[in-house]
N, C-alpha and C positions, 0 to 999 in steps of 0.2 A: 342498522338495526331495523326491523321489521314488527309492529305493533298492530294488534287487532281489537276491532272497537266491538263493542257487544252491546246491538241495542237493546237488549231484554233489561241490562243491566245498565245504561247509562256509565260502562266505565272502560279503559283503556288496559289492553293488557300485553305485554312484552313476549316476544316468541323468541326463545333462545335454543336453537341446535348445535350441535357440534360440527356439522357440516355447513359452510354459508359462503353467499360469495363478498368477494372484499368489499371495502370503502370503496364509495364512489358518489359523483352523482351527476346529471343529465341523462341517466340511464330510464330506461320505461318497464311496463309491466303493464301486459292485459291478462283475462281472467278466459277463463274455457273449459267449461265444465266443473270439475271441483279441484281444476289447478291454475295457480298464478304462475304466468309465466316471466322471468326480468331477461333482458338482454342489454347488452352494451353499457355506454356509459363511460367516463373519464376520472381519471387520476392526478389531483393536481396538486406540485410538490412545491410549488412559488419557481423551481427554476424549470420545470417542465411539464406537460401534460401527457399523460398517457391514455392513451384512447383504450379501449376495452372491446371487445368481441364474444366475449364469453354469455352461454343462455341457461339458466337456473329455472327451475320448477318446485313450487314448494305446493305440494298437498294439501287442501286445507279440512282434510277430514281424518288425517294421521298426526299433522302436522310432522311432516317428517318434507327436508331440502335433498335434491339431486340436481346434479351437471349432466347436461345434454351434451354427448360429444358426437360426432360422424365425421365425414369424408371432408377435411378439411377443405377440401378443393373446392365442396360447394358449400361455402360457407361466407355469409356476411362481411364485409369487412371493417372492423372495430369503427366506434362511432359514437356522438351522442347528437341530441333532439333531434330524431326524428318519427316519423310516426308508426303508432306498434295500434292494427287492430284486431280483433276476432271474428272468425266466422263460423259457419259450421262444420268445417274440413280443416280450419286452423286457424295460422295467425301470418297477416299481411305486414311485411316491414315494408316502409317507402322512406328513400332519401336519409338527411340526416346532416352532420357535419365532421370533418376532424380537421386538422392540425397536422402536415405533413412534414417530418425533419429531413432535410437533406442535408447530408457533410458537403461544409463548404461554402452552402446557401442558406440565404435567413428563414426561418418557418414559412412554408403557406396555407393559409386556412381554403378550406375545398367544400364546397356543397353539394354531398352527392344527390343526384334522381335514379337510384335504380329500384327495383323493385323486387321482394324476396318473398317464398312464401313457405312457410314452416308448414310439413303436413304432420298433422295429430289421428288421422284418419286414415283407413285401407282406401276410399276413393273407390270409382263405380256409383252407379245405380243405388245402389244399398250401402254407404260406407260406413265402416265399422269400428269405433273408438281404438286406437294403438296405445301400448303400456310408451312414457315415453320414451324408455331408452332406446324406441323403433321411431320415434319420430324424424324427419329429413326435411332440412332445408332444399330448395330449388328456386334458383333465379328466374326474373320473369320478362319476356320481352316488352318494350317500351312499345303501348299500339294507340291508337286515335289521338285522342287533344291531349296530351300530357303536360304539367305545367313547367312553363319555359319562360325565364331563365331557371336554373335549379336555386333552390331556396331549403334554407334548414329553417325550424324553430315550428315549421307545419303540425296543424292536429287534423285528425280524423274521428269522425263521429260515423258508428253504422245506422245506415237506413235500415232496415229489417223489411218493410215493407218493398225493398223496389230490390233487395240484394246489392245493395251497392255501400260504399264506405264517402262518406259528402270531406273533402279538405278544403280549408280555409287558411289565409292569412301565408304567415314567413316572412324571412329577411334573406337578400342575398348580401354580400359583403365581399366590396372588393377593396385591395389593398393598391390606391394611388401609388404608394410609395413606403418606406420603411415604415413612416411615420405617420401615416392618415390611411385612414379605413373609411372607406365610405359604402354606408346602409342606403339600400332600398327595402322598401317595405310593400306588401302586397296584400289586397284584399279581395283578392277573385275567390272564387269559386269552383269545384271540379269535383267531378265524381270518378270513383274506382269501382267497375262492374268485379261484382266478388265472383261470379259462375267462372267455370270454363276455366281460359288463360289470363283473366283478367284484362280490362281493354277503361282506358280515361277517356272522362268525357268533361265537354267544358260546359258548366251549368250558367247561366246568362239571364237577368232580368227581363222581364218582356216588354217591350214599348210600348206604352199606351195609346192609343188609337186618338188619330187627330180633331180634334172638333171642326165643326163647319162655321166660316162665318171670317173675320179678325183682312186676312191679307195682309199686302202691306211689304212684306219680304223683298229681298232684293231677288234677281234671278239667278246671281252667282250664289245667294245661298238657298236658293230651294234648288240648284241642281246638285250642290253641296251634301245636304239634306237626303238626296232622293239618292243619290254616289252612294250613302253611306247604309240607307235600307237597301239598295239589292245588294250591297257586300255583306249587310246582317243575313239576309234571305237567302244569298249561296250560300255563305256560310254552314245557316241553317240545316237548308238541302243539304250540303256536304255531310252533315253530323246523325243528320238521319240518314242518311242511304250507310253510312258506314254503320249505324246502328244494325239497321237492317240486314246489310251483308254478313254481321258480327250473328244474330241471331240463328240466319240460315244455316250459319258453316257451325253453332254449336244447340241443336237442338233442345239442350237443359236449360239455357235461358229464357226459352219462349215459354209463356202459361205458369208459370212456378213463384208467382209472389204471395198468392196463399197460400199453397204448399209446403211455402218457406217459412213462413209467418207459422203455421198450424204445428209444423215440427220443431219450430225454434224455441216454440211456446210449452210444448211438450217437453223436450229436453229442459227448457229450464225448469219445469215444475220440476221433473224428476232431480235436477243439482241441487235446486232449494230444498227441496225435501230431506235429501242425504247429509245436505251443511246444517240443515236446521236440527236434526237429530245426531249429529255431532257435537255440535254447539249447546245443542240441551246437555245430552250428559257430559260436556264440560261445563257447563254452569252451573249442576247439579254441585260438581265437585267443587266448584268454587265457595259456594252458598257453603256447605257443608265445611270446607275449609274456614268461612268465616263465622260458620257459628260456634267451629269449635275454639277460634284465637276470642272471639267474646267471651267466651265459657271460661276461657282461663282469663282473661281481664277482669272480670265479676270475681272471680276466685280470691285474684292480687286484691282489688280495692275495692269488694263490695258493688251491691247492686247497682249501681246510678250510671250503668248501662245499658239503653234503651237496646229492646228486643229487636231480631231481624223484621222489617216492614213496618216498625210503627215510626220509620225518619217520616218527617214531613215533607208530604212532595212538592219539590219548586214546579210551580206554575212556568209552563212553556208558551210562551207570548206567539201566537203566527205573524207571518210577514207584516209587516205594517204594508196597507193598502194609501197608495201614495197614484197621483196622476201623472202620468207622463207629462213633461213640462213641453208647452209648444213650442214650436220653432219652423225654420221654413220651411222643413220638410212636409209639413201636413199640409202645405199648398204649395207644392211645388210638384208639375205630374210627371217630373224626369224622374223615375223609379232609380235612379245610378245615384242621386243625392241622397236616399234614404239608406244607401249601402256603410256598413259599419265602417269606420276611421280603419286604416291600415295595421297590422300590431302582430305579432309573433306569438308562438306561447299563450294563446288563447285557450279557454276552456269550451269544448263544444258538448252538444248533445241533444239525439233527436227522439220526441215521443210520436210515435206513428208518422205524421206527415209536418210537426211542427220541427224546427233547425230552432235549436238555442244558443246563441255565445254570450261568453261572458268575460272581458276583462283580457289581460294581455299585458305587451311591452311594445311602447312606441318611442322614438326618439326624434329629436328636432335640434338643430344648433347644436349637435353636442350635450345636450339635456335628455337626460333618460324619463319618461312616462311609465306609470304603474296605473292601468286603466280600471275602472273599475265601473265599466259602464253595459248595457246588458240588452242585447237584442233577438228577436225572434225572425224567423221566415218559414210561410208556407211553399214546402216545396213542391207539393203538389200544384200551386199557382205562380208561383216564381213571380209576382207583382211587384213587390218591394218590401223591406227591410221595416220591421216597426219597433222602433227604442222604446225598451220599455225602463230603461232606468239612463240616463245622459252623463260623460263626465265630463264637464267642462275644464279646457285646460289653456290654462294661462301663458297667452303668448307673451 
């Protein structure tokens, strides 16, 4: 089912088409202009799971559903949690997982890392919105730091400002044996450049600069110590020179993050504008549908119901303002200890240069985790991690 909230009206309302795609869920949905788009997602019957492939677009200014079909060849292969974001030439899928049957052999679960990119766009210099039944998937090569090992349960938040999609977290899952699965869990960090062919990069805390004074150390570990900054430092140099080489060989990346920012902003005034005047004269029709079911309620049993807008408005309380609770991270100057607990299925999202996550799925001992804990990062400063809500979880 698919429901729309209306915040003019503080209420929830049911979208019924004749056209839709089936039950499912682990499936995703991003938004691009004034269409949602869902793809993927799984079918589960208790004796089997069916993975899904199939991509839908429902309009949200006719409110009318259509199936995107093309060249089967380049086409996704069925899937759920993985991550679906938008840009402004379309929509980025990465990775994901399914459930692979082979007669004869017992299931194996597979996490893919490929990458897809749905064009919604003519492309060029000037690209120009497509109706989508022109829309076209195309794979994308795997190029710089991409995240290894492959991992499902990945989210992606777009940067706007730097063109790039920031992923966080995942679970790989291997199967010991028929009967034990064993999770790892991940909390790095990495960027997806949205220009060009797209190209990952692995985003990294920055070390803080040593104070003077203390000694004391042994020598095997200040050579330890000093091993481990110039492997950070080539590194480094490695990720820039590839940047760099990335930049020369596609000149649309270089100079274009206000550009991006000034167009992105443009377009969405112009989609909000057209949902907002959608939305109005469907609200219209709602208002007017319920004054006229009051009009016959008054009819049935008399006045002693109250007119449209004289309900009483419940007061809407703001966050409660609450202090981050200490702990050792506020003196501790390794920026890797302020990095959010490992978890899946996180919620992210970025305002200009600030990274938000919130909550997730963690496991230990065989004990499942429902987090509920909530961190920031400036990515313009990559310093460290600041919790600004903690969930403590009882070992």
């Amino acid at each position: 089912d698919l429901w729309v909230f209306s915040i003019a009206l503080h209420s929830w309302e049911r979208i019924d088409t004749k056209v839709r795609p089936s039950a499912r869920s682990g499936h995703r949905m991003a938004a691009w202009k004034q269409y949602l788009i869902l793809f993927g997602g799984f079918v589960d019957t208790g004796a089997r799971k069916t993975y899904l492939n199939d991509c839908w677009v429902f309009d949200t200014l006719d409110y009318k559903r259509s199936e995107i079909k093309s060249n089967p060849l380049r086409w996704p292969s069925p899937r759920s949690g993985f991550s679906f974001l938008h840009t402004q030439e379309g929509i980025v899928l990465y990775g994901g997982y399914v459930k692979r049957y082979v007669k004869g052999q017992r299931t194996q679960g597979v996490a893919l890392d490929d990458v897809w990119f749905l064009s919604t766009t003519t492309g060029g210099n000037s690209p120009q919105p497509l109706e989508p039944a022109a829309w076209t998937w195309s794979k994308r090569r795997r190029v710089g730091y991409y995240p290894n090992p492959a991992r499902s349960g990945t989210t992606m938040a777009l940067w706007a400002n730097r063109g790039m999609g920031v992923l966080f977290g995942g679970v790989t899952d291997t199967e010991a044996d028929e009967e034990t699965m064993e999770s790892e869990f991940w909390k790095d960090l990495y960027a997806y450049q949205l220009q060009g062919t797209g190209r990952w990069l692995s985003l990294n805390l920055k070390r803080p600069k040593k104070r003077g004074g203390g000694g004391g150390g042994t020598a095997a570990k200040e050579r330890k110590r000093k091993d481990a900054e110039e492997a950070a430092r080539k590194r480094k140099e490695e990720e820039d020179a590839e940047e760099r080489r990335y930049r020369e060989e596609d000149d649309e990346c270089s100079g274009e993050d206000e550009q991006y920012e000034e167009q992105e902003d443009e377009e969405e005034r112009v989609r909000l504008q057209a949902i907002e005047t959608a939305r109005a004269e469907r609200e219209a029709k709602i208002r007017a549908t319920e004054k006229e079911q009051q009009q016959q309620m008054r009819d049935q049993h008399g006045s002693s119901i109250s007119q449209p807008g004289s309900e009483a408005r419940i007061p809407v309380s703001g966050p409660e303002k609450t202090v981050p609770p200490p702990g050792d991270h506020d003196n501790d100057d390794d920026p890797q200890n302020s990095v959010a607990r490992e978890r899946y299925n996180s919620m992210l999202a970025i305002q200009r240069n600030t990274f938000y996550i919130y909550g997730g799925i963690w496991e230990n001992d065989n004990r499942e985790y429902t987090l509920d804990d909530f961190y920031t990062l400036d990515l313009s400063k990559m310093e460290r991690f600041n919790c600004l809500k903690e969930c403590p979880i009882d070992a």
